[in-house]
C-alpha positions, 0 to 999 in steps of 0.5 A: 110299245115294246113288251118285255117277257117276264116268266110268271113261273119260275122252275128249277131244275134239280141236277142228277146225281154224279154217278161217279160218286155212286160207283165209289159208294157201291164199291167200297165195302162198308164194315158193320158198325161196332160201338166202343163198348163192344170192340173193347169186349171183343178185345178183352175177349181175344186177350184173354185167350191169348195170355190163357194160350201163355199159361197166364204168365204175368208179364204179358198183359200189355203185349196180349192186350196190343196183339189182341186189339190189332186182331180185332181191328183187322177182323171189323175192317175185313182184312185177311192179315191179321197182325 
């Protein structure tokens, strides 16, 4: 009689992680995260100074507004350019 093998157990190997994946993760920085509620403060904030370096002449808001969300959005992602 021929005996078949038939494992009683069956183990699964877990596959490591790439490391591929981990060098991209370590070396991307991350900003800290910001909720809208905050960013559109920080936005208001900076407008403010800016329409207040103008003297507040009306005209400008938009422009000081743009300008000024442009800064902020460069300061949280950690660029050295601000528009």
């Amino acid at each position: 009689m021929s005996r078949e093998k038939s494992p009683t157990s069956t183990s699964v190997k877990k596959r490591a992680p790439r490391k591929a994946a981990q060098v991209l993760r370590a070396a991307t920085p991350m900003p800290a995260f910001v909720g809208p509620e905050q960013r559109a403060a920080l936005i208001a904030e900076s407008a403010y100074f800016r329409a207040q370096k103008r003297g507040f002449i009306p005209g400008h808001e938009t422009q000081d507004w743009l300008a000024a969300e442009a800064e902020v959005d460069a300061k949280l992602l950690g660029s050295s350019n601000p528009v």
